[in-house]
C-alpha positions as CSV (number, residue, x, y, z in Angstrom):
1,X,-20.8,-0.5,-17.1
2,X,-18.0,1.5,-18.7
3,X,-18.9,5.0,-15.8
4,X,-19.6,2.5,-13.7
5,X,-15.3,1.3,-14.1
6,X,-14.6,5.0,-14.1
7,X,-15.7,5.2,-10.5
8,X,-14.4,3.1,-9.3
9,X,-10.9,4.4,-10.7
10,X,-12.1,7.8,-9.5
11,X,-12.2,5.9,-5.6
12,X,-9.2,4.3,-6.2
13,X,-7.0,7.2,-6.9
14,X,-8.9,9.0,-3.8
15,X,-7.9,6.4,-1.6
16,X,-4.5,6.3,-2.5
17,X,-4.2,9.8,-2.5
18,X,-5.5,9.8,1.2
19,X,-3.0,7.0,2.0
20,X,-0.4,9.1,0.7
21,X,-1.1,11.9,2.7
22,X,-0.8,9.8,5.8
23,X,2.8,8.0,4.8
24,X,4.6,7.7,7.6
25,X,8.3,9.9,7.3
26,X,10.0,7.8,9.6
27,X,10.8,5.3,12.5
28,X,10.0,5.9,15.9
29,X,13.3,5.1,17.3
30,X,12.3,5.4,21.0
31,X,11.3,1.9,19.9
32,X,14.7,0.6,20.1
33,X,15.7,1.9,23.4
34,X,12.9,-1.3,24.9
35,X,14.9,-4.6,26.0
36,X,12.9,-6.5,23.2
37,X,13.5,-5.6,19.0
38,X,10.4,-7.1,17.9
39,X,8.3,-3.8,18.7
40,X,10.8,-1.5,16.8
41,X,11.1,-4.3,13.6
42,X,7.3,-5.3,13.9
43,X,7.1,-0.9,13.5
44,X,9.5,-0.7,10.7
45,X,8.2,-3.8,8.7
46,X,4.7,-1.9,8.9
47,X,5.7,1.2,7.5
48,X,7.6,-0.4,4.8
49,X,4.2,-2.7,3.9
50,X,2.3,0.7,4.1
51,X,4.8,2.3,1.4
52,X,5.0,-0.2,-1.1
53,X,1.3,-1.4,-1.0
54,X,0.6,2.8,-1.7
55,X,3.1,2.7,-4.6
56,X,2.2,-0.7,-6.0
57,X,-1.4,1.1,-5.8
58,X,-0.3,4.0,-8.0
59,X,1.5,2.2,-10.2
60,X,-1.6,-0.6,-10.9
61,X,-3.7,2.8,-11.5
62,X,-1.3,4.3,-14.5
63,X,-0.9,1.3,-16.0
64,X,-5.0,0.3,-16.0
65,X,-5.2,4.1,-17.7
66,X,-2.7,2.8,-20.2
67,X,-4.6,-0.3,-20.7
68,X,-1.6,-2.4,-20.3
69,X,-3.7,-5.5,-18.8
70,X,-1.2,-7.9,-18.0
71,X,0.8,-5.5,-15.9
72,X,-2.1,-4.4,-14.4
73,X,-2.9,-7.8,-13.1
74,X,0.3,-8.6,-11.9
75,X,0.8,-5.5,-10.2
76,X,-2.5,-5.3,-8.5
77,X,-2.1,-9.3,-7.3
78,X,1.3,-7.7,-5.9
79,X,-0.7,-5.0,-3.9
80,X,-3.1,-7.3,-2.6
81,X,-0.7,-9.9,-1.0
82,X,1.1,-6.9,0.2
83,X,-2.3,-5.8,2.2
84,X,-3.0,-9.1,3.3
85,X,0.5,-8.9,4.6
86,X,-0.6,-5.8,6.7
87,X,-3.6,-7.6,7.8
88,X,-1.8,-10.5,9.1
89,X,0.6,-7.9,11.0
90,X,-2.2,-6.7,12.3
91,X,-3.6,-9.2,13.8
C-alpha cells in the first residue's frame, strides 16, 4: 500500500513538473485589439487558473512529504475546485 502511495507521489510531481514546463509567460495581447473583451479576459482568467492550480499542486506535494495532513487536505480541495474551474472554462 505504502509503494503503492509513493507512486502515485512519484506521478504527481511528474505531472506538475510537465505543467510547469508548459506555463504560459504571458498574455496574448493581440486579443484586446477584437471589438469584444471577453476573448482577451476569458484568455487571461485561464492562464491565471493554469498558475495557481500548478502552484497549489506543488505546494499540496511538500506539505504531504511533511505529513502535515490537514494542510494537505485543504490545499488539495483548493486545487481541485481550481481545475474544475478550468473545466467549466472549458466547456
Amino acid at each position: 500500500m505504502k509503494q503503492e502511495m509513493e507512486e502515485q507521489v512519484q506521478k504527481c510531481k511528474a505531472a506538475v513538473q510537465a505543467i510547469k514546463g508548459k506555463l504560459p509567460a504571458f498574455v496574448d495581447l493581440s486579443f484586446k485589439e477584437l471589438p469584444s473583451q471577453t476573448p482577451f479576459r476569458v484568455v487571461c482568467l485561464r492562464d491565471i487558473l493554469i498558475h495557481r492550480v500548478t502552484h497549489l499542486a506543488e505546494e499540496g506535494l511538500d506539505l504531504h512529504s511533511r505529513k502535515a495532513v490537514i494542510p494537505f487536505i485543504l490545499v488539495v480541495r483548493a486545487a481541485m475546485e481550481t481545475a474544475a474551474l478550468l473545466y467549466m472554462l472549458d466547456k
